[in-house]
OpenMM code with the backbone's topology and positions (N, CA, C; nanometers):
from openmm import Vec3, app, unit

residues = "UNK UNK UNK UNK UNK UNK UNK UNK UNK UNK UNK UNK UNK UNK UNK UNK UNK UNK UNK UNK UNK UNK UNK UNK UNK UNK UNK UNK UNK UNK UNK UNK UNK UNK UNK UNK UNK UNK UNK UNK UNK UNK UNK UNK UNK UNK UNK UNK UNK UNK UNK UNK UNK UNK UNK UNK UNK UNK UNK UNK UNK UNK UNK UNK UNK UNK UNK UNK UNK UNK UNK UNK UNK UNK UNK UNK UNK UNK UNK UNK UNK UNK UNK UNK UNK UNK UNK UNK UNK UNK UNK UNK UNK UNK UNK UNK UNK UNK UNK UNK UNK UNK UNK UNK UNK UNK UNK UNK UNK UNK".split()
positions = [
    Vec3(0.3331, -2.3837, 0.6464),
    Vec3(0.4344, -2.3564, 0.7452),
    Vec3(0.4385, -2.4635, 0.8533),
    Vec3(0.3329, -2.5303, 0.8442),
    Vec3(0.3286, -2.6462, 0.9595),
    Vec3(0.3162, -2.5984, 1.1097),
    Vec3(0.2241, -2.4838, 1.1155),
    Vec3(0.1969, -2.4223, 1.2402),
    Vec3(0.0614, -2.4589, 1.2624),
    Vec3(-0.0078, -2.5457, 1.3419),
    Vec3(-0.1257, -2.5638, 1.4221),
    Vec3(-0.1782, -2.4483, 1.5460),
    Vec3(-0.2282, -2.3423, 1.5394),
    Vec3(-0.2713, -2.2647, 1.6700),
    Vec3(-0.4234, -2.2581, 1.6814),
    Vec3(-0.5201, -2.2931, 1.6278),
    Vec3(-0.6455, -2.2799, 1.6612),
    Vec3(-0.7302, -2.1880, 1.5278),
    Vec3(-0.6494, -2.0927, 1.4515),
    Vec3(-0.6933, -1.9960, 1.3775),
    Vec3(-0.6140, -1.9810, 1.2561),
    Vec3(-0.6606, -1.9311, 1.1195),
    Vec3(-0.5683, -1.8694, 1.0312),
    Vec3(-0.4281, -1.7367, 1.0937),
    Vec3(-0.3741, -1.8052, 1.0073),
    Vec3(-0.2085, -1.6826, 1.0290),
    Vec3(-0.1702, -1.6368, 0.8896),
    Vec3(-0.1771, -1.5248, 0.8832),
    Vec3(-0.1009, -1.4161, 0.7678),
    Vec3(0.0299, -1.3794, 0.7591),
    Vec3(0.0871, -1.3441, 0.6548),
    Vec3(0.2282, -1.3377, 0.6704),
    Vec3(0.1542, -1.2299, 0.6544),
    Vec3(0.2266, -1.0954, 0.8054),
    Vec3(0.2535, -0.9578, 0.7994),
    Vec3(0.3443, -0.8665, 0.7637),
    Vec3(0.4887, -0.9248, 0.7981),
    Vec3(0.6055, -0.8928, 0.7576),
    Vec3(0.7135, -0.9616, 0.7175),
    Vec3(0.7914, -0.9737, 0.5802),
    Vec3(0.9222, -1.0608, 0.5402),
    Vec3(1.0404, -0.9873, 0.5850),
    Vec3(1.1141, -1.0020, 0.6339),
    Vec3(1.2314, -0.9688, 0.6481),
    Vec3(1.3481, -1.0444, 0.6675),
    Vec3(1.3714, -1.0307, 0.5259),
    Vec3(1.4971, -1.0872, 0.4019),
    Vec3(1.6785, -1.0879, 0.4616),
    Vec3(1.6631, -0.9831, 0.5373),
    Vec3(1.7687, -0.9395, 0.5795),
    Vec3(1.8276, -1.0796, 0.6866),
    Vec3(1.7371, -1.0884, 0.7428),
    Vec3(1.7492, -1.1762, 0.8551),
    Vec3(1.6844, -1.3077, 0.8583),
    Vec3(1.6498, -1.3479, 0.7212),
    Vec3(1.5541, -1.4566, 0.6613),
    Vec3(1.4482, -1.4949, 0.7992),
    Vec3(1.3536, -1.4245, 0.8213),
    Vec3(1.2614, -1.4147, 0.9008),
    Vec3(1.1539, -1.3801, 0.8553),
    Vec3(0.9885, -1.4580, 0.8795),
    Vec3(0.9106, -1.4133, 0.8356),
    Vec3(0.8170, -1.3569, 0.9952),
    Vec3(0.7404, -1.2551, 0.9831),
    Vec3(0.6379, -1.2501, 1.0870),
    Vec3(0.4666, -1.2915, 1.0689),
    Vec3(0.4217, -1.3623, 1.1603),
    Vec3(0.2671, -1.3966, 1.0879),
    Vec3(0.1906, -1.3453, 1.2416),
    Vec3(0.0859, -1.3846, 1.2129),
    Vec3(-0.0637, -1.2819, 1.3128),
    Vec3(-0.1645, -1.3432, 1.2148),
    Vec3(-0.2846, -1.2750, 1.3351),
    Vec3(-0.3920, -1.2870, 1.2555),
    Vec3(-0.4609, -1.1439, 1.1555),
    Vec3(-0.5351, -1.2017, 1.1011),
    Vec3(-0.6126, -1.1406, 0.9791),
    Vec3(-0.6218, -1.0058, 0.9749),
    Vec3(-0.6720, -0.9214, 1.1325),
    Vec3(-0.6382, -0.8007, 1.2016),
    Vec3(-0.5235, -0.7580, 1.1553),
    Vec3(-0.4222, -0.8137, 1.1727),
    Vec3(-0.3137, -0.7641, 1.2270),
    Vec3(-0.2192, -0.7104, 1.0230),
    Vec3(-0.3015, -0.8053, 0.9659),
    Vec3(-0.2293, -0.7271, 0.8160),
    Vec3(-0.3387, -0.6114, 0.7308),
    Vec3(-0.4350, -0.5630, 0.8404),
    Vec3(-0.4544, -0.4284, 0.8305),
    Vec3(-0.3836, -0.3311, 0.8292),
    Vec3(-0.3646, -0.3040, 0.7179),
    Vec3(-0.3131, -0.1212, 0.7098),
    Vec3(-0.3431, 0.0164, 0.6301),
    Vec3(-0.2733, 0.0956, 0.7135),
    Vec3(-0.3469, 0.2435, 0.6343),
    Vec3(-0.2757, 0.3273, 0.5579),
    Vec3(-0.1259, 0.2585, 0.5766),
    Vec3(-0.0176, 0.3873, 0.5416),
    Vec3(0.0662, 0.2876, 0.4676),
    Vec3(0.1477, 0.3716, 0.4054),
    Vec3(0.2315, 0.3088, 0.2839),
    Vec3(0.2843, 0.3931, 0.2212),
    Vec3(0.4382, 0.3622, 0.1804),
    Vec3(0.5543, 0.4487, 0.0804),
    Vec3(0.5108, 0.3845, -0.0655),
    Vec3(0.5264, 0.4721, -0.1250),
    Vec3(0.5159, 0.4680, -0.2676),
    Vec3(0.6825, 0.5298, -0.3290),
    Vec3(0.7616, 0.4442, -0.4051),
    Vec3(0.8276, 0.4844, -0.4502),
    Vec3(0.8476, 0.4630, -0.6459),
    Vec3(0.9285, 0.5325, -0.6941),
    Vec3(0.9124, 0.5707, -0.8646),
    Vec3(0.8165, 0.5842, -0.8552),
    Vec3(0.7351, 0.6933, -0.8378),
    Vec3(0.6221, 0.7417, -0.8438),
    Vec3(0.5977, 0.8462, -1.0100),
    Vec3(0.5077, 0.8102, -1.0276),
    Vec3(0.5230, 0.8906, -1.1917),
    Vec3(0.3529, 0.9251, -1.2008),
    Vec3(0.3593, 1.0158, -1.2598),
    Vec3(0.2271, 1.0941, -1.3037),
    Vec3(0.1936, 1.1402, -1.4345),
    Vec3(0.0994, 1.1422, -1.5357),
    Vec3(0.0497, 1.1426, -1.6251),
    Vec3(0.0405, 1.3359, -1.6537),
    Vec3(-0.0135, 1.3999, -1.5265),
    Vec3(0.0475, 1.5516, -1.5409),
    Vec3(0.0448, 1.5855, -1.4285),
    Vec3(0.1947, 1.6550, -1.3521),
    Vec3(0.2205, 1.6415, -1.2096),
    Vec3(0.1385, 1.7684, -1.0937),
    Vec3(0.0792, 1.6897, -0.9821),
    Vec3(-0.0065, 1.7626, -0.9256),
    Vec3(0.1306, 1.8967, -0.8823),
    Vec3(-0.0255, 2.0323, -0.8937),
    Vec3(0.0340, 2.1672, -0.7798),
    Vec3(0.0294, 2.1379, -0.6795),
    Vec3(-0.0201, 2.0390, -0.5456),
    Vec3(0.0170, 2.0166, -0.4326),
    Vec3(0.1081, 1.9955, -0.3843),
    Vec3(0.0905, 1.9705, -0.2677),
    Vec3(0.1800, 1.8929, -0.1960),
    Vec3(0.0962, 1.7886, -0.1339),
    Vec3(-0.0282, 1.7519, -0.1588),
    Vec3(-0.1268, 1.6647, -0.1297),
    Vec3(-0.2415, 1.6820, -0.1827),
    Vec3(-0.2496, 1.5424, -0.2159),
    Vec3(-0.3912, 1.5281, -0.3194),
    Vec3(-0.4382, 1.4316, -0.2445),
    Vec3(-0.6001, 1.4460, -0.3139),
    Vec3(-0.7117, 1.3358, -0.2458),
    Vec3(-0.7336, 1.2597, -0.3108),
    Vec3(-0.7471, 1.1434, -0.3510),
    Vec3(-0.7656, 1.0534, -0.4896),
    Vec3(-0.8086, 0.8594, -0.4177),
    Vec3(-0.8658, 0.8318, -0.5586),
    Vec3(-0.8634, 0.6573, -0.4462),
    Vec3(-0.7341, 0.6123, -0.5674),
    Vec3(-0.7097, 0.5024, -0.4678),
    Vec3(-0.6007, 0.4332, -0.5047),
    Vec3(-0.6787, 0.2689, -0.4675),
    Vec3(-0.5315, 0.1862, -0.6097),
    Vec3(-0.5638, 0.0502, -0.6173),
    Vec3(-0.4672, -0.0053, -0.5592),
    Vec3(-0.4342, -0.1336, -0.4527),
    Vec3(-0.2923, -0.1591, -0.4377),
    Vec3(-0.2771, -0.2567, -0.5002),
    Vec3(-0.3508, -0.3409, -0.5811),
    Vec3(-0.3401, -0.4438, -0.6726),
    Vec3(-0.4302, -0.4849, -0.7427),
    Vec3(-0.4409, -0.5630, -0.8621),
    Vec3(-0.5270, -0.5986, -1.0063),
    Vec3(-0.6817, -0.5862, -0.9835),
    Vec3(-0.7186, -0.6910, -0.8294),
    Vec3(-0.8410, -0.7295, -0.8277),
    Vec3(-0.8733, -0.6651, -0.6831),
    Vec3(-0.8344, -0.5550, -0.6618),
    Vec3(-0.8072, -0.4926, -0.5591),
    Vec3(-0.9494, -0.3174, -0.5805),
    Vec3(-0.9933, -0.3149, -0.5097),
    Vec3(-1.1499, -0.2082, -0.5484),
    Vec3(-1.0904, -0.1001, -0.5071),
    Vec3(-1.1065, 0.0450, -0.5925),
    Vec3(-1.0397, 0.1198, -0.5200),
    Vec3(-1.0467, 0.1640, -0.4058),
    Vec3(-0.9976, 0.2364, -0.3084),
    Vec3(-1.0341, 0.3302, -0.1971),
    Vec3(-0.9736, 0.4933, -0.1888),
    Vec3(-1.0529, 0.5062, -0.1011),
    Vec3(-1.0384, 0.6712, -0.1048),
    Vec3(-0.9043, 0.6756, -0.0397),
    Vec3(-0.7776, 0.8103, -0.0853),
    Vec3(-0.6393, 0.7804, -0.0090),
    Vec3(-0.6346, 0.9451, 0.0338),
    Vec3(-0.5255, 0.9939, 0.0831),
    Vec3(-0.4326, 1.1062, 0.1196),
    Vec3(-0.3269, 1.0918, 0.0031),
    Vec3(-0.2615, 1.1460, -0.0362),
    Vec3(-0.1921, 1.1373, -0.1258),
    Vec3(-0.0145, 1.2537, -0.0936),
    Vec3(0.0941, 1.2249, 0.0264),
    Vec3(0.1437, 1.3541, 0.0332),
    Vec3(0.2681, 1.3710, -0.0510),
    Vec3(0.3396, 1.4450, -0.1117),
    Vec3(0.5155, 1.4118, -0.1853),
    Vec3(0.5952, 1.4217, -0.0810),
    Vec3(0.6782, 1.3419, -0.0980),
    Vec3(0.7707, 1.3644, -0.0033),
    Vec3(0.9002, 1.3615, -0.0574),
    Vec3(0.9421, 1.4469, -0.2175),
    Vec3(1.0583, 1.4411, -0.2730),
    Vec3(1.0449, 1.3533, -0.3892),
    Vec3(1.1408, 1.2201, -0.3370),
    Vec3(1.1300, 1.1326, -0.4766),
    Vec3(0.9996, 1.0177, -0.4221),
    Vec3(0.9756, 1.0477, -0.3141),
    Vec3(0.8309, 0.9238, -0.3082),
    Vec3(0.7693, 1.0177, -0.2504),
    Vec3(0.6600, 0.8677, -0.2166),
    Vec3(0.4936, 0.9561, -0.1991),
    Vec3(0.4467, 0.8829, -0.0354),
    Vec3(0.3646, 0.9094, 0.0620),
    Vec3(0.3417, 0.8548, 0.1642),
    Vec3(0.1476, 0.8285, 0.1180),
    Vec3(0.0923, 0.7198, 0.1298),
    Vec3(0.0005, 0.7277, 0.0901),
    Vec3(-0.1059, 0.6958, 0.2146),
    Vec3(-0.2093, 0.7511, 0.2574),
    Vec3(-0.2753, 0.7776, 0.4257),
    Vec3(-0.4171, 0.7344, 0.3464),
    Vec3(-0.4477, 0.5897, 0.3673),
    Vec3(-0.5843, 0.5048, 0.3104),
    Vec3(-0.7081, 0.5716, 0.4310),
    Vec3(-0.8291, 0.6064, 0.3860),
    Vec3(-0.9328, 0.6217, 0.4270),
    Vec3(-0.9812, 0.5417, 0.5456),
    Vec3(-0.9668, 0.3847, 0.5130),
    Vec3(-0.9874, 0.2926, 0.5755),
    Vec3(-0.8275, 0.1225, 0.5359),
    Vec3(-0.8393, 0.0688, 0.6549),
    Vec3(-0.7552, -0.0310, 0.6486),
    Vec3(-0.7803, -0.0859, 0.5138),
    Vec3(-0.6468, -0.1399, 0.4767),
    Vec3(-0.6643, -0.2668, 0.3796),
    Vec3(-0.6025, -0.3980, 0.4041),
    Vec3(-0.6328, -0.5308, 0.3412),
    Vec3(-0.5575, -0.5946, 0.3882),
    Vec3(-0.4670, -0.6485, 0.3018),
    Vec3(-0.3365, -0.7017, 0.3701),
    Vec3(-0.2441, -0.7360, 0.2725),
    Vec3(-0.1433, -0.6257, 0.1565),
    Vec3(-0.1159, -0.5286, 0.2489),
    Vec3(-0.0157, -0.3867, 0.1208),
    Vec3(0.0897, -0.5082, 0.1170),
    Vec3(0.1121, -0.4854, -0.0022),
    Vec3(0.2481, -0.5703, -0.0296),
    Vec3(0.3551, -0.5026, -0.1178),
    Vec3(0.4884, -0.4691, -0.0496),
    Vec3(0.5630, -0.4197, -0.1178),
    Vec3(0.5870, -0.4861, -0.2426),
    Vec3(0.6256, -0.4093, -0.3493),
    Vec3(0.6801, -0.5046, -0.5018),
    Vec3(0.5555, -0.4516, -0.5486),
    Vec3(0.4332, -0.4603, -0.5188),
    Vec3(0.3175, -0.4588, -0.6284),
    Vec3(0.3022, -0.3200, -0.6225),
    Vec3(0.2413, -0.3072, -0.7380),
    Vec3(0.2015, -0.1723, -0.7687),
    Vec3(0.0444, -0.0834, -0.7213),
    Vec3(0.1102, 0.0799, -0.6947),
    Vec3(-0.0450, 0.1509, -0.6249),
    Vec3(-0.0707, 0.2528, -0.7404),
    Vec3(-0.2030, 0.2357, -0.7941),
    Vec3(-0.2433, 0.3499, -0.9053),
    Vec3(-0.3554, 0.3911, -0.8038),
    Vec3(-0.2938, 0.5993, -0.8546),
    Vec3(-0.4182, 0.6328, -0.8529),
    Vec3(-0.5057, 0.7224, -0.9387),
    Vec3(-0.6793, 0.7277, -0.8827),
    Vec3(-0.7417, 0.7883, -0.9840),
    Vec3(-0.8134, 0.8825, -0.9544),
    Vec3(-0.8672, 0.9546, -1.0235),
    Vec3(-0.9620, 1.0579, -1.0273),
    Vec3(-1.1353, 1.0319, -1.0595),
    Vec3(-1.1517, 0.9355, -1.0117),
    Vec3(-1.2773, 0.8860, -1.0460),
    Vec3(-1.2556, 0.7568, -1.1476),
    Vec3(-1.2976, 0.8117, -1.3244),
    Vec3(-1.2321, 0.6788, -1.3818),
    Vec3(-1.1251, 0.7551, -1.4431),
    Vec3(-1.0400, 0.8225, -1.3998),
    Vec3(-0.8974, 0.8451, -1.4835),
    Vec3(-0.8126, 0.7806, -1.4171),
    Vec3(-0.6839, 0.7630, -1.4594),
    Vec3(-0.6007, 0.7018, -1.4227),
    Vec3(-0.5029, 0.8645, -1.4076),
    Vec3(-0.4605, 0.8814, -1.3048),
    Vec3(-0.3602, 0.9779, -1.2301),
    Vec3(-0.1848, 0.9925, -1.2452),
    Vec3(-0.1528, 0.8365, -1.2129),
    Vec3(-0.0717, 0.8258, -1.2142),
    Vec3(-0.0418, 0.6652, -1.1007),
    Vec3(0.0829, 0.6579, -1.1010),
    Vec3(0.1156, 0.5331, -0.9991),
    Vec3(0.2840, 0.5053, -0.9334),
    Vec3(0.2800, 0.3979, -0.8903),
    Vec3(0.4295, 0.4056, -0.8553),
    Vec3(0.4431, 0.2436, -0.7500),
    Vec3(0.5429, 0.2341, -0.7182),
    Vec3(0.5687, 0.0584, -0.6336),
    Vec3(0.5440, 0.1187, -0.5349),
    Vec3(0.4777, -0.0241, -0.4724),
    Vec3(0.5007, -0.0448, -0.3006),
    Vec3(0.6120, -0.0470, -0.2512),
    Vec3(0.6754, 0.0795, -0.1547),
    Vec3(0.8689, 0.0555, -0.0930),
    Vec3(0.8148, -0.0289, -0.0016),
    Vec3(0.7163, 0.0276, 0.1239),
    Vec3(0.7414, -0.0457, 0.2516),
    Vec3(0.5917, 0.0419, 0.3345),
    Vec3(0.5522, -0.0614, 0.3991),
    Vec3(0.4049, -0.0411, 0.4157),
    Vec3(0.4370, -0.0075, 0.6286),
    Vec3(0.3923, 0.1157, 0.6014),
    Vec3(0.3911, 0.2095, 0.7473),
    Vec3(0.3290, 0.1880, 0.8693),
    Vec3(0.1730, 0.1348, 0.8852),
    Vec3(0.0994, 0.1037, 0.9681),
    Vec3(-0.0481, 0.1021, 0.9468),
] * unit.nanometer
topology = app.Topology()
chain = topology.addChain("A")
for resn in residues:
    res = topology.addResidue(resn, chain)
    for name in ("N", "CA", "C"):
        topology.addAtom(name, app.Element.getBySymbol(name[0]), res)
């Protein structure tokens, strides 16, 4: 990007709309919350919230999540920060070693 400030900078937020990117530091692309949308399940929970860890990408370790429906998506409430949710990629989750179910990143909450 050709930005000199003293420290690494992360892209936190793209926004396409307005061809704008936002960057910060390393902190700052901590997050806990996240939409899940096409959400699909292998056999669909009786809740309305499940406890499960979730992956948000390939090489990504799981973590423990909240899991709530909210209709046609899912709001997903991480245990602890992660860094880097990136909409487009995909969040599976599991039951230990099962695979649950999964669905895309819409747009990452806080």
């Amino acid at each position: 990007m050709g930005i000199a400030i003293g420290y690494p900078l992360y892209i936190i937020q793209i926004d396409a709309q307005n061809n704008c990117i936002v960057v910060g530091r390393r902190c700052d692309a901590l997050k806990k919350e996240f939409l899940v949308s096409k959400p699909h399940f292998i056999i669909k929970p009786r809740k309305n919230k499940i406890v499960v860890k979730v992956k948000i990408r390939y090489n990504h370790k799981e973590t423990p999540a909240e899991v709530f429906f909210l209709g046609s998506r899912l709001k997903v409430c991480l245990k602890t920060p992660q860094f880097a949710i990136t909409p487009g990629q995909s969040a599976v989750f599991y039951d230990e070693d099962k695979v649950l179910g999964g669905g895309i990143i819409e747009k990452v909450l806080g």
